[in-house]
Backbone bond lengths (Angstrom), bond angles and torsions (degrees), N, CA, C in turn:
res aa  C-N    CA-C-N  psi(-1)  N-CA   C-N-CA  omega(-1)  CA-C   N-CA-C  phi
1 X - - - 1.451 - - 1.534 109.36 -
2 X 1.704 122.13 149.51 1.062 107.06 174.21 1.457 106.03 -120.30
3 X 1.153 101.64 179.67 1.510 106.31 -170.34 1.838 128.87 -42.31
4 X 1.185 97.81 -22.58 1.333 109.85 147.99 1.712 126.19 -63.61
5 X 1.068 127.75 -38.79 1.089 142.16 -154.47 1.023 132.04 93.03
6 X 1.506 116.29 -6.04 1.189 135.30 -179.96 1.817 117.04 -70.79
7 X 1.668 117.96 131.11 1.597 107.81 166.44 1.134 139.47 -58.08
8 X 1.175 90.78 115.07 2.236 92.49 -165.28 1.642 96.61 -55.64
9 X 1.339 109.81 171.05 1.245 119.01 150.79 1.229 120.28 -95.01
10 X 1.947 116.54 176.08 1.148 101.98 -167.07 1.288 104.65 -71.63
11 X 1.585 107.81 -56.86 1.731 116.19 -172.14 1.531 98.47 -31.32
12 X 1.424 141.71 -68.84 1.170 127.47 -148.89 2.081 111.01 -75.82
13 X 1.344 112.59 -11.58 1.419 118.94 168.06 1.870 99.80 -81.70
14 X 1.254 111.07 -19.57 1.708 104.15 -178.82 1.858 103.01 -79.99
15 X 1.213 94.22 -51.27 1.631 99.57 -159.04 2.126 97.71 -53.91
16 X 1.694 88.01 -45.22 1.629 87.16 -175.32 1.464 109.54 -69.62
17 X 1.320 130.63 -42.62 1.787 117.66 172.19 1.701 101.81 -53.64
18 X 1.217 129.27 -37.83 1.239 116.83 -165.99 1.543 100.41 -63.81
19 X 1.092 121.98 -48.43 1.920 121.36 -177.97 1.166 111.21 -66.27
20 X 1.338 122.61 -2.29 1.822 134.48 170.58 1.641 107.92 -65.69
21 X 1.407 87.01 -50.06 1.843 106.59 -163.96 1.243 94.29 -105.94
22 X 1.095 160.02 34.02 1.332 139.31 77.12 1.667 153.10 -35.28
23 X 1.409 85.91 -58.86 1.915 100.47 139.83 1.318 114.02 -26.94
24 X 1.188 102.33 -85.08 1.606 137.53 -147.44 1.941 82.19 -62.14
25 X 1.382 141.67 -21.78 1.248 111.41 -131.36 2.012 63.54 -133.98
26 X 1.068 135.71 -16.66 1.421 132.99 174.46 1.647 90.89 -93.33
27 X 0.965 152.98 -18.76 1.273 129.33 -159.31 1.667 101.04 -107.11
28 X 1.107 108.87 5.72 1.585 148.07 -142.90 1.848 85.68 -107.09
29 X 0.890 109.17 -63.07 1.810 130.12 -166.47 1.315 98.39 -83.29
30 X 1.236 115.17 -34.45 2.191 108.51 -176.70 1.129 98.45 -87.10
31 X 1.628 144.73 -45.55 1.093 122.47 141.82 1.132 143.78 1.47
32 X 1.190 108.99 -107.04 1.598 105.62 159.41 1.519 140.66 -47.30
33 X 1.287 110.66 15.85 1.503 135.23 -170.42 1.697 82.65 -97.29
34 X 1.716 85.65 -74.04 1.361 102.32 -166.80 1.545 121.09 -50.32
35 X 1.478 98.60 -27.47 1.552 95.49 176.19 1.311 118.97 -76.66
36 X 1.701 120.87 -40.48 1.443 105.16 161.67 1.243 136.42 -37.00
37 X 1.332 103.94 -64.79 1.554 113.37 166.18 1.805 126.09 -41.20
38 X 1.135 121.51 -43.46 1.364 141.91 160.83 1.413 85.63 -43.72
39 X 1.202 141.85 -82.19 1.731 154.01 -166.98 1.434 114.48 -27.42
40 X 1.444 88.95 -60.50 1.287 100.52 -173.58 1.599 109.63 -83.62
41 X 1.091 138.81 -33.13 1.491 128.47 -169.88 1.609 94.64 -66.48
42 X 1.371 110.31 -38.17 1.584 98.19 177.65 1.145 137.32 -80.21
43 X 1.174 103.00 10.45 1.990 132.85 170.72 1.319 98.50 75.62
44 X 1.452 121.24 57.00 1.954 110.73 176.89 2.021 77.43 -120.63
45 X 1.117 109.01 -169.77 1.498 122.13 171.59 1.602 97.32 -104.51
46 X 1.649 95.07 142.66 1.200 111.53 -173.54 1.851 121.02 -77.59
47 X 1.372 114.72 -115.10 1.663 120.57 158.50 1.522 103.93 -96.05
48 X 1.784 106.52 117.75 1.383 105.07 -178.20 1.486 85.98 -101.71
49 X 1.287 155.67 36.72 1.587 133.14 175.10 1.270 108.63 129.41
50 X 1.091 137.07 176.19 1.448 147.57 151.95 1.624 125.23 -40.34
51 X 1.478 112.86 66.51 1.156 109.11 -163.28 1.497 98.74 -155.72
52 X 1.724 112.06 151.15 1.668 117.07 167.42 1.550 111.87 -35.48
53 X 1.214 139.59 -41.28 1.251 125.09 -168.37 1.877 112.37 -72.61
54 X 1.623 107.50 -54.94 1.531 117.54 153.84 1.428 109.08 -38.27
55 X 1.157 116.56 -48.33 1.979 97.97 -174.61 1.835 85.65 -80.65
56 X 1.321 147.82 -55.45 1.201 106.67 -165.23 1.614 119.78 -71.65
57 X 1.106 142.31 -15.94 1.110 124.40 161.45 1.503 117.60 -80.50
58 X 1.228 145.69 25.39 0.958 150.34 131.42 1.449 122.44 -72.51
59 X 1.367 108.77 -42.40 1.650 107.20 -170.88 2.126 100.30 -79.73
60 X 1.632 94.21 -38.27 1.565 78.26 154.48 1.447 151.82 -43.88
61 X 1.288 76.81 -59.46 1.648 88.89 162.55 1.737 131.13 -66.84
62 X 0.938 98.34 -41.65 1.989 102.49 156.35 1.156 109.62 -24.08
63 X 1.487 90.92 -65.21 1.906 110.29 -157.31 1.458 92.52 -76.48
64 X 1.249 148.37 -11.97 1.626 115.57 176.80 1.484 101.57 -102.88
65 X 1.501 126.65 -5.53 1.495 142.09 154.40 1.529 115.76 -43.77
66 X 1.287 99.81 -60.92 1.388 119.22 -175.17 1.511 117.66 -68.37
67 X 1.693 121.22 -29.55 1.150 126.77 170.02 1.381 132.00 -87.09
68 X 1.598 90.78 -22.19 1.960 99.90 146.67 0.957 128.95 -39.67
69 X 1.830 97.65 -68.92 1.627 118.00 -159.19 1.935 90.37 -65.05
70 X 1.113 117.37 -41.54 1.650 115.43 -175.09 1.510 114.92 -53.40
71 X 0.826 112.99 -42.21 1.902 138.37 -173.64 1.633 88.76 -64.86
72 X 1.176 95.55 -62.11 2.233 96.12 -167.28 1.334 105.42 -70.84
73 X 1.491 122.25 -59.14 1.351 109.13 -164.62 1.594 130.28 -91.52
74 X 2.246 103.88 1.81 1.282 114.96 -145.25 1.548 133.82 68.39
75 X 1.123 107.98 175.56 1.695 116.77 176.88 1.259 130.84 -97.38
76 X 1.468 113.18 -45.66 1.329 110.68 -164.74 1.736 106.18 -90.43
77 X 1.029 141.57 -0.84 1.238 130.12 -168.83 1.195 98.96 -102.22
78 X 1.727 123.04 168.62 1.370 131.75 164.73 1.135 116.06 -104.85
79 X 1.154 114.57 122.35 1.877 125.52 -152.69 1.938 80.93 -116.76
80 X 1.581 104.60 109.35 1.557 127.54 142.14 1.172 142.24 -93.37
């Protein structure tokens, strides 16, 4: 249902999940930007390659991305 109450269609529930996972898949990349950088200002090594340490400072960095963007824009709404 959409905010009307009205039944969405599918196309228009596709087009809008598709701009979800776009988001979700760019905020994905500043993350892990951000997490290198986070790495390195604190003098550890940042993303050395394809490896557990690169995915954890990436998934770090997500997560202090994600608690930004939460802090500025809130939670519950859908920000387009």
């Amino acid at each position: 249902m959409d905010a009307k109450g009205e039944p969405e269609l599918e196309s228009e529930r596709g087009r809008r999940d598709s701009g979800v996972v776009k988001r979700q898949f760019r905020m994905s990349i500043v993350g892990a930007l951000a997490g290198g950088y986070l790495f390195q200002l604190a003098g550890s090594t940042g993303v050395t390659g394809f490896n557990l340490w690169s995915m954890f400072v990436a998934i770090i960095g997500a997560i202090v991305v994600l608690v930004i963007k939460h802090a500025i824009m809130g939670r519950g709404e859908i920000h387009t």
